[in-house]
C-alpha positions as CSV (number, residue, x, y, z in Angstrom):
1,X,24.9,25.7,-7.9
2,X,21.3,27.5,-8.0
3,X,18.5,25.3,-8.0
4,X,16.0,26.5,-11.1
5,X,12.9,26.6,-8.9
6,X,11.1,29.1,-10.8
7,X,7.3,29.0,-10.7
8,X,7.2,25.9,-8.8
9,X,5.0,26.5,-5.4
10,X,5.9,24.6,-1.9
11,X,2.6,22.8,-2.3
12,X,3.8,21.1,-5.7
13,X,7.4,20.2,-3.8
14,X,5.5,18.7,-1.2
15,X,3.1,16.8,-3.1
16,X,6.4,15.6,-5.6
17,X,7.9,14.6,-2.4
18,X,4.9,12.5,-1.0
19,X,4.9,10.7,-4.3
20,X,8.4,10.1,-4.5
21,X,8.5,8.3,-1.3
22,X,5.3,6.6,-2.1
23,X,6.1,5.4,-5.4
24,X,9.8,4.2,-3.9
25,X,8.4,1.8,-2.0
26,X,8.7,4.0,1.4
27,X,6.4,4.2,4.3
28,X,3.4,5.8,4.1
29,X,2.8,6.7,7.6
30,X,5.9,8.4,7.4
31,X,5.6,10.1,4.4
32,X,2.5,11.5,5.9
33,X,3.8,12.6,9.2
34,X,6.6,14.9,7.0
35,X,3.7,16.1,4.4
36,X,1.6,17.6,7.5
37,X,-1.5,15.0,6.2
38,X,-3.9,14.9,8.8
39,X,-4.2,11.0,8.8
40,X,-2.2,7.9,7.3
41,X,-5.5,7.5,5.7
42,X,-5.8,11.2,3.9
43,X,-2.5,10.1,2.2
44,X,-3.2,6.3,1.3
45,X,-6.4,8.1,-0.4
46,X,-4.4,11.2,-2.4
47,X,-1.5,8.5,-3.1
48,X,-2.4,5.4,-2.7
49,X,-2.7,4.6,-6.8
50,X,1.7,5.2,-6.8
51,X,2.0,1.7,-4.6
52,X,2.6,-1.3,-6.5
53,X,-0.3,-3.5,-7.3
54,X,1.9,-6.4,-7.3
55,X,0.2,-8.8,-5.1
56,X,2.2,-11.8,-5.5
57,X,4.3,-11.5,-2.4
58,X,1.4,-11.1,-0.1
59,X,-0.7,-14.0,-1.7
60,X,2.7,-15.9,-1.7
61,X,2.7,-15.7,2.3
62,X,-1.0,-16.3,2.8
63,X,-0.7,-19.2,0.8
64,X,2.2,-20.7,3.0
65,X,-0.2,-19.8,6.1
66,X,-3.0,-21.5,5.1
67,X,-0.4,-24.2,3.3
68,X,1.0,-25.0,6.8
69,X,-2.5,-24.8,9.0
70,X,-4.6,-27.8,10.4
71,X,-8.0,-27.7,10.2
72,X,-10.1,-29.0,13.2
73,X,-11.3,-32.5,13.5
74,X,-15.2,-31.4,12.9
75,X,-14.2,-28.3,10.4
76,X,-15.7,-28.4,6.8
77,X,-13.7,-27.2,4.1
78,X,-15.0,-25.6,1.1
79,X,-12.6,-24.3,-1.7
80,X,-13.0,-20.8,-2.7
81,X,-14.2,-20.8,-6.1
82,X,-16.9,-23.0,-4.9
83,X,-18.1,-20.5,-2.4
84,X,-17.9,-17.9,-5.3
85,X,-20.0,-19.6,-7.2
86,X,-23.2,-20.1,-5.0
């Protein structure tokens, strides 16, 4: 089976395949070692828009952090939206 490839240019394979991976959820530094990108960062700035901007699971674990830490006996505690708004 032949592959209709016409007119397509290895460029445009590479940067389909970049954005696959990306967009799968796969890792970026390695999707930019196989692309040839000069730096993790070159790539996170040409692709980084195909991640998910989901942030739920990250605030979900900095909650429990900060859910599970002791402040010190002399530490003052200020709640966000009340720093925001000074």
């Amino acid at each position: 089976m032949k592959a209709d490839l016409e007119g397509l240019k290895v460029h445009e394979l590479r940067h389909t395949f970049v954005a696959l991976s990306i967009a799968s959820g796969g890792d970026a530094r390695k999707a930019s070692i196989r692309a040839g990108h000069s730096s993790v960062a070159f790539t996170l700035d040409r692709y980084g828009h195909l991640f998910e901007d989901d942030d739920a699971p990250d605030m979900a674990k900095l909650d429990a952090l900060i859910g599970n830490a002791k402040p010190s006996d002399d530490a003052q505690i200020t709640a966000l939206r009340q720093i925001a708004n000074t």
